[in-house]
C-alpha atoms as a printed R data frame, in Angstrom:
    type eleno elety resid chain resno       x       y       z
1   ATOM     1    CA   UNK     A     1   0.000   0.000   0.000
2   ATOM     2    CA   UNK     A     2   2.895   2.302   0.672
3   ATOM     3    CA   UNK     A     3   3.949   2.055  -3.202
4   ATOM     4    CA   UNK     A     4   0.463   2.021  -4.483
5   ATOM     5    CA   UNK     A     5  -1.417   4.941  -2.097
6   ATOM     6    CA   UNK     A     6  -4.416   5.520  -4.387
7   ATOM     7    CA   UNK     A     7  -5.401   1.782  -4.401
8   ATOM     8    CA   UNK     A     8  -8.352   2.246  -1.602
9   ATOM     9    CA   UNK     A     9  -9.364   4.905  -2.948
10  ATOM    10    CA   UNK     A    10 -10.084   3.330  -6.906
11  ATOM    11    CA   UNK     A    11  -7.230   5.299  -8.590
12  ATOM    12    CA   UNK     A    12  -4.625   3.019 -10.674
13  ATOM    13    CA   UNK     A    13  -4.631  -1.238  -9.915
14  ATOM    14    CA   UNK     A    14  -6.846  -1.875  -7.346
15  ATOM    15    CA   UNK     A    15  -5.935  -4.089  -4.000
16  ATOM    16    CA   UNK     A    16  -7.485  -7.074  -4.749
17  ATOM    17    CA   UNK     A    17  -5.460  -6.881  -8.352
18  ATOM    18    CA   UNK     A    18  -2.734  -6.245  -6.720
19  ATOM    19    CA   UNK     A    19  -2.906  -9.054  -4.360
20  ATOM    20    CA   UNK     A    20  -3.899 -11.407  -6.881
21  ATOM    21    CA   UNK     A    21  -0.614 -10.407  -8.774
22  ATOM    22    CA   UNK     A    22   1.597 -10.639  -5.887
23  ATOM    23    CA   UNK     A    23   0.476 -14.042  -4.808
24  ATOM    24    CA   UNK     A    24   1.090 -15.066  -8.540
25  ATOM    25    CA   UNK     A    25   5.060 -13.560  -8.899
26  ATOM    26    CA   UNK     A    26   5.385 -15.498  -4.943
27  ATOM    27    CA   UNK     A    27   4.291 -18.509  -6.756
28  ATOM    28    CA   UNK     A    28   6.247 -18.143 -10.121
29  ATOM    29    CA   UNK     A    29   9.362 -16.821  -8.916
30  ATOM    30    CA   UNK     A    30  11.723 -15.796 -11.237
31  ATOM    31    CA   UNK     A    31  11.390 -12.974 -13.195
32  ATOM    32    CA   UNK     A    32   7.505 -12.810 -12.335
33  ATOM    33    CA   UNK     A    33   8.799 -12.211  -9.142
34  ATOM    34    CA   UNK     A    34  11.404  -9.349 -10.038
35  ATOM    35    CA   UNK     A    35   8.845  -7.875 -12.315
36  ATOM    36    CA   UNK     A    36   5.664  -7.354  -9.934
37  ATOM    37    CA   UNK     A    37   8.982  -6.001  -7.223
38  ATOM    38    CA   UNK     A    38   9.858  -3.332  -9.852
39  ATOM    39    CA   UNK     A    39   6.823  -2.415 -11.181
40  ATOM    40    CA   UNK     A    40   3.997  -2.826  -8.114
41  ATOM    41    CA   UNK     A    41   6.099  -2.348  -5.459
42  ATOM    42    CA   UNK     A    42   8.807   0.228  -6.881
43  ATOM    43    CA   UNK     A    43  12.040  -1.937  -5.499
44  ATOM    44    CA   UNK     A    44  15.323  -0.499  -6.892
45  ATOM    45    CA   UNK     A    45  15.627  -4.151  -8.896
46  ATOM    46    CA   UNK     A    46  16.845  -4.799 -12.221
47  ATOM    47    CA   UNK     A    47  14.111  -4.759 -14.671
48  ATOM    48    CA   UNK     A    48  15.891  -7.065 -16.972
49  ATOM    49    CA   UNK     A    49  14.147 -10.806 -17.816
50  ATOM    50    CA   UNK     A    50  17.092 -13.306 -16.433
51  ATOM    51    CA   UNK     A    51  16.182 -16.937 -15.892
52  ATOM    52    CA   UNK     A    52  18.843 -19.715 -15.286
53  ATOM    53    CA   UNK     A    53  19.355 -22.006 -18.302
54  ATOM    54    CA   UNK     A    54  18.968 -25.072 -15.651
55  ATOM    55    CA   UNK     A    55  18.620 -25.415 -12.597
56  ATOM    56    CA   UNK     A    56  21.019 -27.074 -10.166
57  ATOM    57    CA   UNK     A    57  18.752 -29.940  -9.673
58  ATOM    58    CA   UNK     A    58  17.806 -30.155 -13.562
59  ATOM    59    CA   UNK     A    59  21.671 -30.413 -14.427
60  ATOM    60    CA   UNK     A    60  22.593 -32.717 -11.691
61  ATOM    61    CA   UNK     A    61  20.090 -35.076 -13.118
62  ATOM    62    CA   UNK     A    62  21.815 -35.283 -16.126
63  ATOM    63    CA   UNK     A    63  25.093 -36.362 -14.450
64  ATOM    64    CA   UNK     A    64  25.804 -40.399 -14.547
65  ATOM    65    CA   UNK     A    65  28.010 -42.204 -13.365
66  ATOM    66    CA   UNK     A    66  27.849 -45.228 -16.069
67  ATOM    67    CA   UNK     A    67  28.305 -43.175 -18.955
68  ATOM    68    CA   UNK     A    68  26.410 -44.731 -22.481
69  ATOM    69    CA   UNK     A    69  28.761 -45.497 -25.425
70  ATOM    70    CA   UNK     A    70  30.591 -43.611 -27.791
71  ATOM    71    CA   UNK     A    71  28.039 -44.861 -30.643
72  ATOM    72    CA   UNK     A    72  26.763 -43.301 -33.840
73  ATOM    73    CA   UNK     A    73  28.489 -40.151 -35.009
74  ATOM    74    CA   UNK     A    74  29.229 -37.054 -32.846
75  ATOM    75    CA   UNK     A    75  28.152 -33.599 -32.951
76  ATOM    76    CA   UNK     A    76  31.306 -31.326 -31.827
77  ATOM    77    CA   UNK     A    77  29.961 -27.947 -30.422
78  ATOM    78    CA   UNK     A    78  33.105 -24.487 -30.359
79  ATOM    79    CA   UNK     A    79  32.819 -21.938 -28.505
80  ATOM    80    CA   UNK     A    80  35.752 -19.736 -28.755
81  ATOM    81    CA   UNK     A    81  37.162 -17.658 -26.114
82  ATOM    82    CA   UNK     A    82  39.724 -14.192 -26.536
83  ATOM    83    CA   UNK     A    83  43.172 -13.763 -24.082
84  ATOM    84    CA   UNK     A    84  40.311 -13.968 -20.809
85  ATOM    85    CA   UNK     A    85  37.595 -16.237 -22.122
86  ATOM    86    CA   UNK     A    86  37.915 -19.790 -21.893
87  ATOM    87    CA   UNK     A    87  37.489 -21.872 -25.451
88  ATOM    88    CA   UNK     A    88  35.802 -24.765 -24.766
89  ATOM    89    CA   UNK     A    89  34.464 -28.156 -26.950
90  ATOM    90    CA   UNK     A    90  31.414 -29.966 -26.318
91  ATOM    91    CA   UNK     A    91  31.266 -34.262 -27.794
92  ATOM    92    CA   UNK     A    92  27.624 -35.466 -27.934
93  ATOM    93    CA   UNK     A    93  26.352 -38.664 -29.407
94  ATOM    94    CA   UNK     A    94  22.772 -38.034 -30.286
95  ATOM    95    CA   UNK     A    95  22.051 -41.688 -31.002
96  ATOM    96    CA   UNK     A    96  23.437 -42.606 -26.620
97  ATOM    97    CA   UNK     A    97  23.086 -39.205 -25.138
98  ATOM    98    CA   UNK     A    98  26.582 -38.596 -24.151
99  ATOM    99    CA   UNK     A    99  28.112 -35.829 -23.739
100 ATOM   100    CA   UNK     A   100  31.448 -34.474 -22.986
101 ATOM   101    CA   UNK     A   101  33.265 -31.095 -22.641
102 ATOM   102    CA   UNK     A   102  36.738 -29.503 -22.915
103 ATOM   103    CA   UNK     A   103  37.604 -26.151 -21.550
104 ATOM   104    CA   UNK     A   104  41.252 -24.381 -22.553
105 ATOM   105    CA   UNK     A   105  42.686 -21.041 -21.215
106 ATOM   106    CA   UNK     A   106  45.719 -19.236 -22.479
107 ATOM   107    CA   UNK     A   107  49.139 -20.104 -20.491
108 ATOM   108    CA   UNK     A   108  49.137 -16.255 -19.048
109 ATOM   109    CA   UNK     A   109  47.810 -15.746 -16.498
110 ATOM   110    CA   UNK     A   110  48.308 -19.078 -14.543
111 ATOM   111    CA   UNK     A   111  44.599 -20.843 -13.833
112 ATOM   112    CA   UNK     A   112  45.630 -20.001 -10.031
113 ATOM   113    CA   UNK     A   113  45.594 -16.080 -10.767
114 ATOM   114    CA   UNK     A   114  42.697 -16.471 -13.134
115 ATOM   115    CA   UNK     A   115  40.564 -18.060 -10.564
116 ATOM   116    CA   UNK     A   116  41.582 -15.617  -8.200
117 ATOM   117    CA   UNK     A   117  40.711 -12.898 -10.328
118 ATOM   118    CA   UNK     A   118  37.195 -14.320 -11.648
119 ATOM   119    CA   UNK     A   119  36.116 -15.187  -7.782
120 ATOM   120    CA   UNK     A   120  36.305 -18.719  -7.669
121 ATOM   121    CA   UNK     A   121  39.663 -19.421  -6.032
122 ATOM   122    CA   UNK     A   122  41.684 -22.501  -6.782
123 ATOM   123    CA   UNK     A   123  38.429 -24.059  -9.140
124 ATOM   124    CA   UNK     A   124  40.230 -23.861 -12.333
125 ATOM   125    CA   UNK     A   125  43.249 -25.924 -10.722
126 ATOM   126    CA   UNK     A   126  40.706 -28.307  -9.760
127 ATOM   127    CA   UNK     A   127  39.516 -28.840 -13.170
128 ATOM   128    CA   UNK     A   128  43.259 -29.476 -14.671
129 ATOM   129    CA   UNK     A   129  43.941 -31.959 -12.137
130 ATOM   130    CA   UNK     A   130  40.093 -33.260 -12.764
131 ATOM   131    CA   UNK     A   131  41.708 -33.585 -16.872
132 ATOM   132    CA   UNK     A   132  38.341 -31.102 -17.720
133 ATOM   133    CA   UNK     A   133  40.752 -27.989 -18.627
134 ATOM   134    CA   UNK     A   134  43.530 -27.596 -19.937
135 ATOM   135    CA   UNK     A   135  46.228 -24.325 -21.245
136 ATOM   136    CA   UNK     A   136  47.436 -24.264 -24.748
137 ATOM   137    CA   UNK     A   137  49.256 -20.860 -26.345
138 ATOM   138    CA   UNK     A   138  50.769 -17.969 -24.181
139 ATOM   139    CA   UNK     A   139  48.301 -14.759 -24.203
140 ATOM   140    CA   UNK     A   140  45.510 -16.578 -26.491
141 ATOM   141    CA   UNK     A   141  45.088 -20.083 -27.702
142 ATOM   142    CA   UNK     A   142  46.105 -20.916 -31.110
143 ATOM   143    CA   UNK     A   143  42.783 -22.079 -32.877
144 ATOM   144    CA   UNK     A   144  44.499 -24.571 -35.073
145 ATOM   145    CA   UNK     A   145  46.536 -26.456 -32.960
146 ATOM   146    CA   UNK     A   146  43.470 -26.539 -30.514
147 ATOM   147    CA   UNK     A   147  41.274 -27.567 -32.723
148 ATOM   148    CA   UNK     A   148  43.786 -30.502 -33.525
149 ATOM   149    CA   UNK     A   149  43.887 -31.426 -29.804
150 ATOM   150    CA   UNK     A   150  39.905 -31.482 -30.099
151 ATOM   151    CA   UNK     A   151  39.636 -33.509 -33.186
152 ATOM   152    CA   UNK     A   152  42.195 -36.384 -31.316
153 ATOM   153    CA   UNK     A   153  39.391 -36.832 -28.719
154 ATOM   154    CA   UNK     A   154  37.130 -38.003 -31.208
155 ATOM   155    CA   UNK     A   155  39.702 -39.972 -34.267
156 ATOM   156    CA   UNK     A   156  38.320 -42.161 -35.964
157 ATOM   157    CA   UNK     A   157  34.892 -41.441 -34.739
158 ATOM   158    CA   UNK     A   158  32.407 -40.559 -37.203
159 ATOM   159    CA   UNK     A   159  30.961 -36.578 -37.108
160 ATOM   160    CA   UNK     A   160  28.297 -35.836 -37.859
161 ATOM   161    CA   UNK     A   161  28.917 -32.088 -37.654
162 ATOM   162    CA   UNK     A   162  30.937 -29.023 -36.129
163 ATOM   163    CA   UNK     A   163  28.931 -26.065 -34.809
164 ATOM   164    CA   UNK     A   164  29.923 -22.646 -34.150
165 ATOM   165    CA   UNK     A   165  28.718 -19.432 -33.600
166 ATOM   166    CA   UNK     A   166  28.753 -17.644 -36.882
167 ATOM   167    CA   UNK     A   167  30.392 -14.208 -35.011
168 ATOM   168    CA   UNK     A   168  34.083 -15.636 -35.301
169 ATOM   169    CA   UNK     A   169  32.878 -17.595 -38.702
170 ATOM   170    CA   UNK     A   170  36.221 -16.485 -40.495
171 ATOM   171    CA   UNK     A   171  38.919 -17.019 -37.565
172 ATOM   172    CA   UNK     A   172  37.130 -20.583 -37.136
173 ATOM   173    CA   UNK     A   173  37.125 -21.302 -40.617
174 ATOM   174    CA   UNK     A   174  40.816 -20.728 -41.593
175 ATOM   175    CA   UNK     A   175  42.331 -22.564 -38.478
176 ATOM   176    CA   UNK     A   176  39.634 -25.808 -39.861
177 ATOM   177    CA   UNK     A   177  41.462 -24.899 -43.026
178 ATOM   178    CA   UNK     A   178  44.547 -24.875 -41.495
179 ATOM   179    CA   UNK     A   179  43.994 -27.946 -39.576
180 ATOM   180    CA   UNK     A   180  42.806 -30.261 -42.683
181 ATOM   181    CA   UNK     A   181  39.307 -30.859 -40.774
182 ATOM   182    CA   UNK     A   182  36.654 -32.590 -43.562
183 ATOM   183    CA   UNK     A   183  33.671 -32.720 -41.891
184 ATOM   184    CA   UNK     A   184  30.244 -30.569 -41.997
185 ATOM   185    CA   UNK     A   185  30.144 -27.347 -40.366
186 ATOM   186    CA   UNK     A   186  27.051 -25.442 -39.149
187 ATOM   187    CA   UNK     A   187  27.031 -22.081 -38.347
188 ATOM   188    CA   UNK     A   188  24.179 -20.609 -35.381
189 ATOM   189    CA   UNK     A   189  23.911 -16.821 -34.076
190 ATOM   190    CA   UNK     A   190  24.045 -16.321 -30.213
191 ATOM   191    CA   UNK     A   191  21.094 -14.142 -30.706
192 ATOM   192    CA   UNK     A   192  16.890 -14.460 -30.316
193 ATOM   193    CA   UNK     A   193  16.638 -16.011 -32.998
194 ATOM   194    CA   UNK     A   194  19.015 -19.343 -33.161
195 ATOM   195    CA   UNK     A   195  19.717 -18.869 -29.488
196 ATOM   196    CA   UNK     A   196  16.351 -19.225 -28.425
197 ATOM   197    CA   UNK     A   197  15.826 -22.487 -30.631
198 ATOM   198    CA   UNK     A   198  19.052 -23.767 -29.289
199 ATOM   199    CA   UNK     A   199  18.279 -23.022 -25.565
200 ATOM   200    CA   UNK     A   200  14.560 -24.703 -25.807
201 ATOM   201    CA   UNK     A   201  16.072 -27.676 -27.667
202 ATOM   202    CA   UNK     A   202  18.741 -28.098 -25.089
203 ATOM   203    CA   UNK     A   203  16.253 -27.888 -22.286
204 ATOM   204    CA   UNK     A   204  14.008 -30.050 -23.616
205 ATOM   205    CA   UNK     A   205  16.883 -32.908 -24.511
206 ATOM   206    CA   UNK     A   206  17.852 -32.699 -20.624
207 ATOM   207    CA   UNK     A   207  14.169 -32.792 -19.162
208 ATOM   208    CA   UNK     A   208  13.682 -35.737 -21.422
209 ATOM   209    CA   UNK     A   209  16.856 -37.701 -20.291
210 ATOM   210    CA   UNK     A   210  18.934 -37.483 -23.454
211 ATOM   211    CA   UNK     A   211  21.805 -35.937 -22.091
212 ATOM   212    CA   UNK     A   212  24.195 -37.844 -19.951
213 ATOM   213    CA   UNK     A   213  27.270 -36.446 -18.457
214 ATOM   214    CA   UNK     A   214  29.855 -37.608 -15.815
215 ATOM   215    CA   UNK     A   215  30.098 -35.251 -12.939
216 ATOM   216    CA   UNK     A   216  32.044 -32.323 -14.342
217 ATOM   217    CA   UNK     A   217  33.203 -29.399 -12.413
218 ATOM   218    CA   UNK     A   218  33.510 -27.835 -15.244
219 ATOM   219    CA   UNK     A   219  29.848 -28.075 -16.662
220 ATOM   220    CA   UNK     A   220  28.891 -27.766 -13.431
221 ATOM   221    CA   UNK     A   221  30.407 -23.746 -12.574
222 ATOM   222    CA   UNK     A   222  29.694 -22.716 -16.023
223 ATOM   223    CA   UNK     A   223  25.752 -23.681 -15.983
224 ATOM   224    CA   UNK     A   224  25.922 -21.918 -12.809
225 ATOM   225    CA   UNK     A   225  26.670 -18.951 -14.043
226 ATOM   226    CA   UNK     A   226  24.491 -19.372 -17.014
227 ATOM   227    CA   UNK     A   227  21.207 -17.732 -17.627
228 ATOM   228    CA   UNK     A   228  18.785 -16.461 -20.354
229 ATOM   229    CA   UNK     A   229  17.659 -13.132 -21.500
230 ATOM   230    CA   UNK     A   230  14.079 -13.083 -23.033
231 ATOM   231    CA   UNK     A   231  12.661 -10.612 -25.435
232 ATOM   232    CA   UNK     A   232   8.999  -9.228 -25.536
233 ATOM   233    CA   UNK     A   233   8.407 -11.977 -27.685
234 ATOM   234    CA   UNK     A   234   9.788 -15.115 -24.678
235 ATOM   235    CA   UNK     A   235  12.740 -15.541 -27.349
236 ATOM   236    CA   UNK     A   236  15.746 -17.193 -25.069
237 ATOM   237    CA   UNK     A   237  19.117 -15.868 -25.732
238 ATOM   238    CA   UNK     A   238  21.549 -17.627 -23.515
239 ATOM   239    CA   UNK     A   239  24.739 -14.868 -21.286
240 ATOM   240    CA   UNK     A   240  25.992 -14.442 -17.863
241 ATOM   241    CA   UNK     A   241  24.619 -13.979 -14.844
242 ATOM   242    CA   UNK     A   242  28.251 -12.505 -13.499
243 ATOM   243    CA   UNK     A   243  30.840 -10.272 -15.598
244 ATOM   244    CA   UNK     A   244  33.276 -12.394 -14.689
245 ATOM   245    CA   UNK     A   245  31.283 -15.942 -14.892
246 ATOM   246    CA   UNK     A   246  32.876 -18.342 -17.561
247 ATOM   247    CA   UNK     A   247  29.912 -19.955 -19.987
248 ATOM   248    CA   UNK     A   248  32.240 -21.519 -22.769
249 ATOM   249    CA   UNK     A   249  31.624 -24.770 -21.909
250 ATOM   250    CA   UNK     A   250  27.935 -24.574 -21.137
251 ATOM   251    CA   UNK     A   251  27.525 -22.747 -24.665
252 ATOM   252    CA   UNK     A   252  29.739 -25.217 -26.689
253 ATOM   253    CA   UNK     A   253  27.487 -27.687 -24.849
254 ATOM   254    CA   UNK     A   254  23.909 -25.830 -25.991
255 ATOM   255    CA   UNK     A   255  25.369 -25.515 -29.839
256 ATOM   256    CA   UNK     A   256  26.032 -29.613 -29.768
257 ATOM   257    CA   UNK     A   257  23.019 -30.876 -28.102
258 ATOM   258    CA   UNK     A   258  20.546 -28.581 -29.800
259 ATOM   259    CA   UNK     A   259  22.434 -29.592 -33.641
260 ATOM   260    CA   UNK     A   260  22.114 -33.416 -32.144
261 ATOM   261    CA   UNK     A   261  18.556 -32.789 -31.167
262 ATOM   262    CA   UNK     A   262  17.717 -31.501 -34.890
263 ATOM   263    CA   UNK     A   263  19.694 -34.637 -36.580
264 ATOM   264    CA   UNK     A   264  17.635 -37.131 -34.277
265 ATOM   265    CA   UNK     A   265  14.395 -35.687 -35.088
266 ATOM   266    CA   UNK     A   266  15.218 -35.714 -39.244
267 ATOM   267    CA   UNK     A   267  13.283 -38.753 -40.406
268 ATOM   268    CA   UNK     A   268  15.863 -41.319 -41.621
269 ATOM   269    CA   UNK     A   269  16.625 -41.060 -45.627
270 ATOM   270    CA   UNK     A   270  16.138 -44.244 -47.507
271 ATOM   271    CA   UNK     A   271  17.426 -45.245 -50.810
272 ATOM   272    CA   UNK     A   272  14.874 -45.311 -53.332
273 ATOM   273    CA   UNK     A   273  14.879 -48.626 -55.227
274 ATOM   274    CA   UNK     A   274  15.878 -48.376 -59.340
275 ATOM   275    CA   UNK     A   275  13.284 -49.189 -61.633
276 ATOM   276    CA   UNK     A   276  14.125 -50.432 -64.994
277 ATOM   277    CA   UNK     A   277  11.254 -49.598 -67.523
């Protein structure tokens, strides 16, 4: 009542509106929450539609410990990071379910001063002795020669694809030149409009049980820090909840299991039989 004085007296929402709505953002959460705060209640709050990608108990139940084979072909999902980003690889077999990831810094800073200066502390060390990260180059990583340490997870494996965000389209594609990579590449925006495909079709392939990861500190601190922006229009467009939160591996991860997701659902091609007339 002390944001919203005319309500007794009929002049803007009315209190039983009012109530209605604030028992419905209690109930929602989330951005209903921070919305009818903001707007009914005038609390200094940011305005601004951020959701977490998944939950901590949604990702957890992805996490395995008997991991499903390495069968079918594998969609390889890049994200690539500058001299403070990580870069980061995500493996996932559409046909099992399983998915892996691979997160590289630069050799300068060392991961213990990185950590320290992104507010998590010895967690990157953690993940190099876990065998989840790993440093490659001196002030940025050299895309070629990563890409060759990505492609020697996965030899003599077929791929179905390699999918990248379209904004570093010609860095990507000469180091794949340089590298002598053959295999299909698919470029997606990090915008509304393939973001917020990707993001839904990721979500739904976790709610459903097709993704299946071993515990990974890694995955685990980026999804963490990973939420959604939405648009008038509820388009999903995947960024950080922190300025100094690391995503890489959770958006390298989003790019292969959405691609995966659209391969499985393509109806299977078959051969049409020849017919001699």
């Amino acid at each position: 009542m002390l944001a919203n004085p005319g309500a007794k007296a009929g002049i803007g929402s009315s209190v039983e509106w009012l109530e209605a709505q604030a028992r419905r953002a209690i109930a929602r959460g989330g951005s209903a929450l921070t919305t009818f705060r903001l707007y009914n209640r005038n609390e200094r709050v940011s305005g601004e539609t951020r959701d977490m990608l998944l939950s901590t108990d949604e990702w957890l139940n992805c996490e395995c410990a008997d991991l499903p084979p390495r069968q079918g072909q594998v969609v390889i999902g890049i994200d690539l990071g500058g001299s403070a980003s990580m870069t980061a690889a995500a493996f996932y077999w559409p046909a099992t379910g399983r998915l892996e990831c691979l997160g590289t810094f630069p050799g300068k800073p060392g991961l213990l001063d990185r950590g320290q200066a992104d507010g998590v502390g010895g967690r990157y060390v953690e993940m190099r002795d876990r065998g989840e990260l790993s440093t490659l180059g001196d002030a940025t990583v050299p895309v070629a020669p990563w890409l060759g340490e990505v492609m020697k997870r996965v030899a003599g494996l077929p791929i179905a694809a390699i999918v990248a965000d379209r904004y570093k389209q010609s860095e990507l594609g000469e180091a794949i030149d340089r590298a002598g990579i053959r295999a299909p590449i698919v470029w997606r925006g990090q915008g509304f409009r393939d973001g917020g495909e990707d993001c839904e079709r990721f979500r739904r392939a976790c709610f459903d049980g097709k993704v299946k990861a071993a515990p990974s500190l890694l995955l685990r601190s980026a999804f963490a820090d990973a939420v959604t922006l939405r648009d008038p229009a509820n388009n999903l467009k995947l960024a950080k909840a922190r300025s100094n939160g690391r995503i890489d591996a959770a958006a390298a991860t989003v790019l292969a299991v959405a691609e995966g997701a659209r391969i499985a659902g393509r109806p299977a091609k078959q051969a049409r039989q020849a017919l001699w007339i």
